[in-house]
NUKOL-887912 format. One record per atom (N, C-alpha, C): residue number from 1; residue in three letters; atom name; x, y, z. Coordinates in Angstrom, 1 decimal, decimal comma. Layout:
// NUKOL-887912
nr NUM	rest ALA	atom CA	xx X	yy Y	zz Z $
...
***
This chain:
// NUKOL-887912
nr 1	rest UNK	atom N	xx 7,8	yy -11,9	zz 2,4 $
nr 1	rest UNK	atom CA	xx 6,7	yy -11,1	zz 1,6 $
nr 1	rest UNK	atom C	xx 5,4	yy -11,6	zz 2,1 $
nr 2	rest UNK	atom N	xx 4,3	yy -10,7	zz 2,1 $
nr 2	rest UNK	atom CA	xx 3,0	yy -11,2	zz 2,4 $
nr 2	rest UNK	atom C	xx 2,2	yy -12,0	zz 2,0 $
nr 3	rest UNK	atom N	xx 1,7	yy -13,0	zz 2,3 $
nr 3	rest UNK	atom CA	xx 0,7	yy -13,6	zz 1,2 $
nr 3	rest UNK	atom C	xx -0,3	yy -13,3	zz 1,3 $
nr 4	rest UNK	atom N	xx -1,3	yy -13,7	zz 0,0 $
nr 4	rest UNK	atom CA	xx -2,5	yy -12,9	zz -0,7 $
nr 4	rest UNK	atom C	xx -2,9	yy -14,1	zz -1,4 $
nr 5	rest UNK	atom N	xx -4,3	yy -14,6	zz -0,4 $
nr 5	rest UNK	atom CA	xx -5,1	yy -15,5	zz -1,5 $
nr 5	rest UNK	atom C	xx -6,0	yy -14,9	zz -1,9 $
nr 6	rest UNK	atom N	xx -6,5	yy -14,7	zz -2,9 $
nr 6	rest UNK	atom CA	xx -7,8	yy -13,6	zz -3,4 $
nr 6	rest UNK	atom C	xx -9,1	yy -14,6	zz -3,5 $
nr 7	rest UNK	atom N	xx -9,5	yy -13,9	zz -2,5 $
nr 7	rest UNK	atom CA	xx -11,0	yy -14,4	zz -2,0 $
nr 7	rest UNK	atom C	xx -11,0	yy -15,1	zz -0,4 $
nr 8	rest UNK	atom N	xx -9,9	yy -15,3	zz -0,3 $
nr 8	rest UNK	atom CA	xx -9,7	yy -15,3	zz 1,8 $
nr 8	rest UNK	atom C	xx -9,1	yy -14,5	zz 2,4 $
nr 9	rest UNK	atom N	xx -7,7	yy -13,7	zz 1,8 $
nr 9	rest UNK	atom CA	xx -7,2	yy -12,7	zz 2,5 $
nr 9	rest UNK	atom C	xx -8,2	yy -11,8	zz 3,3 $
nr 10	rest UNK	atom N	xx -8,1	yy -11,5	zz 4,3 $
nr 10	rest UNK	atom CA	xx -8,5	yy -10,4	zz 4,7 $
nr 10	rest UNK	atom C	xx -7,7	yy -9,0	zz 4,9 $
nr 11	rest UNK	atom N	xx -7,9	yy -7,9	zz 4,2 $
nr 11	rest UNK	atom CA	xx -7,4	yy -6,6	zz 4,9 $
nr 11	rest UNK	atom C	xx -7,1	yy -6,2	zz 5,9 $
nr 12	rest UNK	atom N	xx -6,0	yy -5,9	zz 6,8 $
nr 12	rest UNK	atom CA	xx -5,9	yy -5,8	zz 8,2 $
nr 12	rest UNK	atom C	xx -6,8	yy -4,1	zz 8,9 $
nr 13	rest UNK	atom N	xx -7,2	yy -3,5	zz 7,9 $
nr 13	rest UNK	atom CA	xx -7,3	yy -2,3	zz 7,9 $
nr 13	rest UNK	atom C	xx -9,0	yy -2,3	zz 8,1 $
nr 14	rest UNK	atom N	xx -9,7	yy -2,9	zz 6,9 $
nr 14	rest UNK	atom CA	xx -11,3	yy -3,0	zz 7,2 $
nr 14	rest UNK	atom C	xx -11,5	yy -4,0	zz 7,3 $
nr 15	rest UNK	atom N	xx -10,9	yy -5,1	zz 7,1 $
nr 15	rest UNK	atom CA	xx -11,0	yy -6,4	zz 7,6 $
nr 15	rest UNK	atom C	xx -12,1	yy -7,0	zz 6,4 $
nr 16	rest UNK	atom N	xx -12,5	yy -6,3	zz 5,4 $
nr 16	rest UNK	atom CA	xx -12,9	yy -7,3	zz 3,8 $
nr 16	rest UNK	atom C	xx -12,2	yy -8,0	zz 3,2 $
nr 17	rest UNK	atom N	xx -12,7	yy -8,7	zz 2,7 $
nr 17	rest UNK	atom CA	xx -11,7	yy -9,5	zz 2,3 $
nr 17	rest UNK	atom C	xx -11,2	yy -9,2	zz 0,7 $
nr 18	rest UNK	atom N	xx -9,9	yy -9,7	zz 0,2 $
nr 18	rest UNK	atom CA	xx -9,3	yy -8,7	zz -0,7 $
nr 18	rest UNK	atom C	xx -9,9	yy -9,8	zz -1,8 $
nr 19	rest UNK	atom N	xx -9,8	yy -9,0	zz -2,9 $
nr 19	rest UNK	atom CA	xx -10,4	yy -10,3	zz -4,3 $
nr 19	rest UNK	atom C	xx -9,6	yy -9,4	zz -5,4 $
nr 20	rest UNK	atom N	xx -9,6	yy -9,9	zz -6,4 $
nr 20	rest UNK	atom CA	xx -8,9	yy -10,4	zz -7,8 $
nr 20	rest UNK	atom C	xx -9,1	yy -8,9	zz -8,3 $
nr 21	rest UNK	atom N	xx -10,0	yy -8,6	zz -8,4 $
nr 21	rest UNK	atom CA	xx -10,4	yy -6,9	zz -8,8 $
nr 21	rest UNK	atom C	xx -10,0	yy -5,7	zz -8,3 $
nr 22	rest UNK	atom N	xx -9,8	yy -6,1	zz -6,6 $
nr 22	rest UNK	atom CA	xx -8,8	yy -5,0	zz -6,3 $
nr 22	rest UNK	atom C	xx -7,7	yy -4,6	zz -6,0 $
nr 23	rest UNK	atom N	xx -7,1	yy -3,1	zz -5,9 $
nr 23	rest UNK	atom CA	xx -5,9	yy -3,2	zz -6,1 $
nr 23	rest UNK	atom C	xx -5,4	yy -3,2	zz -4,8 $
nr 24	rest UNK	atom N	xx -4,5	yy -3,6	zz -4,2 $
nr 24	rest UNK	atom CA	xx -3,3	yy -4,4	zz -3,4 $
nr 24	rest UNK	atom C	xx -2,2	yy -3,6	zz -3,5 $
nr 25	rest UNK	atom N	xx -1,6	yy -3,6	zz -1,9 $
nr 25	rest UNK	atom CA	xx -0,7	yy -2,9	zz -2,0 $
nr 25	rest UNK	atom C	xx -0,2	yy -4,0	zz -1,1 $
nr 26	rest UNK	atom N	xx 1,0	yy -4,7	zz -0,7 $
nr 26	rest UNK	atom CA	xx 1,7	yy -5,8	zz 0,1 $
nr 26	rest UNK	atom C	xx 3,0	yy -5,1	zz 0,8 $
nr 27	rest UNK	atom N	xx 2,8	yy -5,6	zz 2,0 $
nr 27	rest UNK	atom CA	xx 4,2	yy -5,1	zz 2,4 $
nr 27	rest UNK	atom C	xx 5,2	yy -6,6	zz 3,1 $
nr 28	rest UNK	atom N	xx 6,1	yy -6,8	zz 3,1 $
nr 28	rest UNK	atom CA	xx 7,1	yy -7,6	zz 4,0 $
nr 28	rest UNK	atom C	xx 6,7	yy -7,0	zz 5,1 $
nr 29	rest UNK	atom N	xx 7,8	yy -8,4	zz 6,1 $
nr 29	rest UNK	atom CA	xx 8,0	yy -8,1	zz 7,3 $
nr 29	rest UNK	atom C	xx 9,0	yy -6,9	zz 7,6 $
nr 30	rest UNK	atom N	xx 8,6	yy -5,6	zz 8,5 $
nr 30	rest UNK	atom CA	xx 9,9	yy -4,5	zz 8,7 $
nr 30	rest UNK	atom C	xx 10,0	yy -4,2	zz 9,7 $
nr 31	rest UNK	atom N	xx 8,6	yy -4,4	zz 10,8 $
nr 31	rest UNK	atom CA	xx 8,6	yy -3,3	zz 11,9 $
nr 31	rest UNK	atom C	xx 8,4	yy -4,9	zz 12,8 $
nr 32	rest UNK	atom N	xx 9,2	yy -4,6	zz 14,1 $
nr 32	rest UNK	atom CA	xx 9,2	yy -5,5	zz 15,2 $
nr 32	rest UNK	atom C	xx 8,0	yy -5,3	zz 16,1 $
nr 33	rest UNK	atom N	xx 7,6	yy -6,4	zz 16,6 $
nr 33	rest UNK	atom CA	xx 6,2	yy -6,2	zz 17,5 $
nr 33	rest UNK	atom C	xx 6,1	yy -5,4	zz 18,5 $
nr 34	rest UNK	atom N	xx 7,0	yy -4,7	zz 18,7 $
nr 34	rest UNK	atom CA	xx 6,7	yy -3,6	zz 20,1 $
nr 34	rest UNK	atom C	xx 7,0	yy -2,4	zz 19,4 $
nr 35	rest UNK	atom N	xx 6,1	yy -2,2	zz 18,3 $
nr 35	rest UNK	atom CA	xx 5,7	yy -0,9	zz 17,3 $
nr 35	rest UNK	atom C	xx 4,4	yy -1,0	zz 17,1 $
nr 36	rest UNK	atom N	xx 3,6	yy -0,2	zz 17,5 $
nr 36	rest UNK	atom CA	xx 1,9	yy -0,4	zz 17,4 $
nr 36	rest UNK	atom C	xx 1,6	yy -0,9	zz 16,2 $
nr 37	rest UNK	atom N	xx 2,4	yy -0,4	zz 15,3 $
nr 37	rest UNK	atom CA	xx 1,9	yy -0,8	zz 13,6 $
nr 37	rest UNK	atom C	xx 2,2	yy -1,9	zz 13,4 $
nr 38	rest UNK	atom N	xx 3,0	yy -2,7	zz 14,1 $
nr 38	rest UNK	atom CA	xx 4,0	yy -4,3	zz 13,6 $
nr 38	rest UNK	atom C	xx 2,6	yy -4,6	zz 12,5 $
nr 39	rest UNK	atom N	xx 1,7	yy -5,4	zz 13,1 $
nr 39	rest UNK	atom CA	xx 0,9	yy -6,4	zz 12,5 $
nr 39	rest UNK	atom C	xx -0,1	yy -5,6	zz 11,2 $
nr 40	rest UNK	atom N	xx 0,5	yy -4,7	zz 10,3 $
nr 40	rest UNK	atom CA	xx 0,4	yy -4,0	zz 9,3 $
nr 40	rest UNK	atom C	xx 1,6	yy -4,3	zz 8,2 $
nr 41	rest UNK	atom N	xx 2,3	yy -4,8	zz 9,3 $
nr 41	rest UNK	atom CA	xx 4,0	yy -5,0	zz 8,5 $
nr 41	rest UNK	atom C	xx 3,9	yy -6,6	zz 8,0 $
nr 42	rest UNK	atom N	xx 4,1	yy -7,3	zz 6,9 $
nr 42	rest UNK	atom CA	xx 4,2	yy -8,4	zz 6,1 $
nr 42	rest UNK	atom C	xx 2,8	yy -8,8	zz 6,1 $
nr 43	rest UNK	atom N	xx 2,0	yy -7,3	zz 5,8 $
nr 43	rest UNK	atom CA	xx 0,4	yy -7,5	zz 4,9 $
nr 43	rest UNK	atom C	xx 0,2	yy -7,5	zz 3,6 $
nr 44	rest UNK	atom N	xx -1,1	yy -7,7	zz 3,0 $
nr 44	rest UNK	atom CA	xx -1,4	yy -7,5	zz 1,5 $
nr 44	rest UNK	atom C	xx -2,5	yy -6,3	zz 2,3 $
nr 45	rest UNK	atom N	xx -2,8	yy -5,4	zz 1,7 $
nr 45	rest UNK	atom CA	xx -4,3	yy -4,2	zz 2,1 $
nr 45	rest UNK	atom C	xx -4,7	yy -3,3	zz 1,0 $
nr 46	rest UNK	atom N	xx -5,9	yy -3,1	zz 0,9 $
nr 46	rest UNK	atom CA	xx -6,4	yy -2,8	zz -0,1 $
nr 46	rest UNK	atom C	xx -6,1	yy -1,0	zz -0,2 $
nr 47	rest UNK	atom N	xx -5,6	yy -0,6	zz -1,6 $
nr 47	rest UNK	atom CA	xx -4,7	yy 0,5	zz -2,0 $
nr 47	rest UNK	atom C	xx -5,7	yy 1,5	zz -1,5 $
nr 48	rest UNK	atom N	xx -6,9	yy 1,2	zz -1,6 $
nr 48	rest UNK	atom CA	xx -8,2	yy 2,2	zz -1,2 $
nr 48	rest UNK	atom C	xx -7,9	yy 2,2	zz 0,3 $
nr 49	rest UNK	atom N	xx -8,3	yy 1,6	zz 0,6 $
nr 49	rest UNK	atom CA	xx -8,0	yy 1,5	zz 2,8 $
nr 49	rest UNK	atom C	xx -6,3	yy 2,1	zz 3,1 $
nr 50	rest UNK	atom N	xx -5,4	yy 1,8	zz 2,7 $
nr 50	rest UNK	atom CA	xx -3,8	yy 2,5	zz 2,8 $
nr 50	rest UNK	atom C	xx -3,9	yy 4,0	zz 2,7 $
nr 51	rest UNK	atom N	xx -4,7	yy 4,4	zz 1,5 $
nr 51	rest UNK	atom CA	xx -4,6	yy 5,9	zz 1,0 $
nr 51	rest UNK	atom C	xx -5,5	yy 6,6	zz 1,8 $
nr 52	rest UNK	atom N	xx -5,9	yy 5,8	zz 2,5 $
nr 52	rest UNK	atom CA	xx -7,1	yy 6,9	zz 3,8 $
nr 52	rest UNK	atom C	xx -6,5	yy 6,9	zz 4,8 $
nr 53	rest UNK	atom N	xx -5,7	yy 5,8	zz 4,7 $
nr 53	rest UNK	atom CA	xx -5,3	yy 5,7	zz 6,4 $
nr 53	rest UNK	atom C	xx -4,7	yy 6,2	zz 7,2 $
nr 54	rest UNK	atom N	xx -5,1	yy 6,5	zz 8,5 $
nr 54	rest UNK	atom CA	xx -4,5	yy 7,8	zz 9,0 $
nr 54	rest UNK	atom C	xx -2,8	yy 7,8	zz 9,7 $
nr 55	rest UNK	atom N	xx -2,9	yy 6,3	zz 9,5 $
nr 55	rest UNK	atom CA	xx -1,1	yy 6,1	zz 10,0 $
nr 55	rest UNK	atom C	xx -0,3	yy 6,0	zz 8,6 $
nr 56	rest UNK	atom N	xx -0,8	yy 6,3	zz 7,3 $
nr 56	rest UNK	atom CA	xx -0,3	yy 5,9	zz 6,1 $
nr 56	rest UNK	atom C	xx 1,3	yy 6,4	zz 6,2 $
nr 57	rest UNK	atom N	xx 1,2	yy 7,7	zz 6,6 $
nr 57	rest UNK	atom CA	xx 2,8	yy 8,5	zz 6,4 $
nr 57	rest UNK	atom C	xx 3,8	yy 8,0	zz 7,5 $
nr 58	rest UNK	atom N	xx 3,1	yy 7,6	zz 8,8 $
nr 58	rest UNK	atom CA	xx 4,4	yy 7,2	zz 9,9 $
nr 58	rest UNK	atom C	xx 4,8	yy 5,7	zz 9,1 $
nr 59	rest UNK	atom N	xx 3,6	yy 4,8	zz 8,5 $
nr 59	rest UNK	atom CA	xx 4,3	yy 3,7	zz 8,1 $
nr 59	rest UNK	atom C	xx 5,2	yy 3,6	zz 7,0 $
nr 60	rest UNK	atom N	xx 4,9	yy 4,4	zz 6,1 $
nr 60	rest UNK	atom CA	xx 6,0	yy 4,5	zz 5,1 $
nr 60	rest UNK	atom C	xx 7,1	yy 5,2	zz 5,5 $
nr 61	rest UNK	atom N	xx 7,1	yy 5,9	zz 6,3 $
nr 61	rest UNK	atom CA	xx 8,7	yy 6,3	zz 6,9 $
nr 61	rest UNK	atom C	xx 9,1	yy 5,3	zz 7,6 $
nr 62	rest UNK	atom N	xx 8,9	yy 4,4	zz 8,3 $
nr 62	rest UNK	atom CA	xx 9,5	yy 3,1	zz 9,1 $
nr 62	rest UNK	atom C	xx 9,3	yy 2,3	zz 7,6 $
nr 63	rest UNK	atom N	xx 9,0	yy 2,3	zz 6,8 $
nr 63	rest UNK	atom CA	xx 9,4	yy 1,4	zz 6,1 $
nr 63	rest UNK	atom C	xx 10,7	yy 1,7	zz 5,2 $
nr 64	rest UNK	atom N	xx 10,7	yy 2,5	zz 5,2 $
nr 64	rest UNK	atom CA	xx 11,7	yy 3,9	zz 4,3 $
nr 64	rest UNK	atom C	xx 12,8	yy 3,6	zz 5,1 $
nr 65	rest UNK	atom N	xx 13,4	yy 4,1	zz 7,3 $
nr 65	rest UNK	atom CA	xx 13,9	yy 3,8	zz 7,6 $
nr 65	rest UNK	atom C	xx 14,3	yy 2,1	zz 7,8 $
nr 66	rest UNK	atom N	xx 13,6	yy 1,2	zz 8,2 $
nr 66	rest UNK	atom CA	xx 14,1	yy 0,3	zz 7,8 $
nr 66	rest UNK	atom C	xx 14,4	yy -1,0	zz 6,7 $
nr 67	rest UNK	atom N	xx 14,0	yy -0,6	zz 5,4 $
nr 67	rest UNK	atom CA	xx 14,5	yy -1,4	zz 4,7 $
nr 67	rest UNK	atom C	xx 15,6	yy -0,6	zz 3,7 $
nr 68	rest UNK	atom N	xx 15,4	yy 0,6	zz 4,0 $
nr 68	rest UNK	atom CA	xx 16,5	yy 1,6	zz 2,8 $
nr 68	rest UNK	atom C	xx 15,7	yy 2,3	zz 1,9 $
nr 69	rest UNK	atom N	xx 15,2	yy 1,6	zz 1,8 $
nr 69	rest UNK	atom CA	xx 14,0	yy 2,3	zz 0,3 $
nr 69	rest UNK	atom C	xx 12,6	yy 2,9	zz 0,4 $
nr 70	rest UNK	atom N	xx 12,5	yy 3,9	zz -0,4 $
nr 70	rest UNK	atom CA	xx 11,1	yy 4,1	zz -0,7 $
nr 70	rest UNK	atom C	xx 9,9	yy 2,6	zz -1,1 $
nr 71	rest UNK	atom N	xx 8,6	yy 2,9	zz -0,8 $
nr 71	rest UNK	atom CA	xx 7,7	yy 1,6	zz -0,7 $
nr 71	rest UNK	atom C	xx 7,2	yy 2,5	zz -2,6 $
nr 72	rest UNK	atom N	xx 7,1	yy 3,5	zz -2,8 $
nr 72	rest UNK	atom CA	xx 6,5	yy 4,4	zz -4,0 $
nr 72	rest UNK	atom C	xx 7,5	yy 5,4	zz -4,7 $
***
């Protein structure tokens, strides 16, 4: 699972750093490094930066395919 210190984490997305106020979305490790997205995979990212993001739907379907489940 990802870890999340609030007030050092950084977002891999806008690269702010995450704090106690906002909301967080975390993922495990799923996707292997020779997937553009890997280093998106076993993050904490801010639920505002995820819902814009323009790779939002390929990564929840690799996440969907490989862990079995829906992330929502």
């Amino acid at each position: 699972m990802a870890l999340l210190f609030l007030g050092k984490t950084q977002c891999p997305l806008c690269g702010e750093i995450i704090y106690s106020e906002n909301d967080v979305y975390m993922f495990s490790h799923f996707i292997s490094q020779n997937n553009r997205l890997w280093k998106y995979s076993d993050s904490s990212i801010h639920k505002n930066c995820f819902d814009k993001w323009k790779d939002k739907n390929e990564f929840l379907e690799l996440y969907k395919i490989k862990t079995g489940q829906s992330y929502f």
